[in-house]
C-alpha positions as CSV (number, residue, x, y, z in Angstrom):
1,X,26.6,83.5,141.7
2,X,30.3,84.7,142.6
3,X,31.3,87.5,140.4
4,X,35.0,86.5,139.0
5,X,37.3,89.2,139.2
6,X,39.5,90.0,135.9
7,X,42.7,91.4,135.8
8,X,45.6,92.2,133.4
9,X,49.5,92.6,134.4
10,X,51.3,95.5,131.5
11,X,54.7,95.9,131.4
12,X,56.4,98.8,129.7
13,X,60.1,99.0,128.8
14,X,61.5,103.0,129.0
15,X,64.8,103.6,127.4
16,X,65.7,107.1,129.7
17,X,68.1,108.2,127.0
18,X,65.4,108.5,124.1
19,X,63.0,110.0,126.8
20,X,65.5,113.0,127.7
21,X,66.8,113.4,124.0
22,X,62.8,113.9,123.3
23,X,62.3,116.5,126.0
24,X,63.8,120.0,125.5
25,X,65.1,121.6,128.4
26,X,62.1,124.2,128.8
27,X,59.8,121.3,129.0
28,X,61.6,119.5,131.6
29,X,61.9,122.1,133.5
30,X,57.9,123.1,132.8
31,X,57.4,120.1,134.2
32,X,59.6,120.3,137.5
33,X,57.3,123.5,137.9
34,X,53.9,121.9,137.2
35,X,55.0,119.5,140.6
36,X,55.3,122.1,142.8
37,X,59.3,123.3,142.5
38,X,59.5,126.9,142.9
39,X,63.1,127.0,144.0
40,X,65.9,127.8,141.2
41,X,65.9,126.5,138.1
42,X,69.9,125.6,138.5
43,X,69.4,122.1,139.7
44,X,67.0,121.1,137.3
45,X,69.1,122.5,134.3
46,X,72.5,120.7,136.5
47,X,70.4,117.6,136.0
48,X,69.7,118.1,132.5
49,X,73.0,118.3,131.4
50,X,74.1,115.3,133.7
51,X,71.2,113.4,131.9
52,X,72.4,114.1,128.3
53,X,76.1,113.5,129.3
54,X,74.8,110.1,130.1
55,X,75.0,109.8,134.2
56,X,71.6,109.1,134.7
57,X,71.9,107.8,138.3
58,X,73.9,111.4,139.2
59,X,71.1,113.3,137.1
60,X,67.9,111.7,139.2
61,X,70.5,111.2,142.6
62,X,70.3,115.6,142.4
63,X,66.4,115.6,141.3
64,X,65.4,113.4,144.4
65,X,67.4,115.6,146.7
66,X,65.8,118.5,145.0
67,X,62.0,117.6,144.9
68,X,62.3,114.4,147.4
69,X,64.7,115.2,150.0
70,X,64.9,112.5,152.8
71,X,65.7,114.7,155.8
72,X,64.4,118.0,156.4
73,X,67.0,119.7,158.2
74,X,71.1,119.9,157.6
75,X,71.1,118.7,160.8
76,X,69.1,115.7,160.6
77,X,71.1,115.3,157.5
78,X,74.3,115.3,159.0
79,X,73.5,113.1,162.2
80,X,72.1,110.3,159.3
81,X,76.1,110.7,157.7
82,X,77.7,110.4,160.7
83,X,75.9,107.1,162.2
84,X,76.1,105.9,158.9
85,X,79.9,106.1,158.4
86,X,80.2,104.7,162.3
87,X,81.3,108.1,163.8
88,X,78.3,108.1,166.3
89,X,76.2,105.5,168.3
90,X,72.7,105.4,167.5
């Protein structure tokens, strides 16, 4: 007999506003910690304050380049801007 194979889809709805308003700023950055961040704690409290002021996509843009950053080297960095904006052939 064929086991059948169950399976349930939840969806969750975060408002980011009431998530930061609930965080204090020492738990934030706790939590950037806890993840592996040893650098300063000046872009994480930059981001904070960008959060409350309400520019949410400027607040995670400077997190990701923080924690997640896409290129390891100014260099690499800098060759990606400059084929992007057309100034070098790939």
């Amino acid at each position: 007999m064929k086991r059948r194979r169950n399976s349930v889809t939840v969806s969750v709805d975060v408002d980011i506003d009431e998530l930061v308003e609930e965080l204090t700023d020492e738990e934030i950055i706790d939590l950037a910690e806890r993840v592996g961040h040893s650098g300063p704690r000046g872009e994480v409290q930059r981001a904070i304050i960008m959060l409350r002021q309400g520019r949410v996509d400027d607040g995670i843009a400077l997190l990701e380049r923080e924690f997640f950053p896409t290129w390891k080297s100014k260099a690499a960095c800098e060759t990606a801007y400059q084929l992007a904006m057309g100034r070098v052939s790939a």
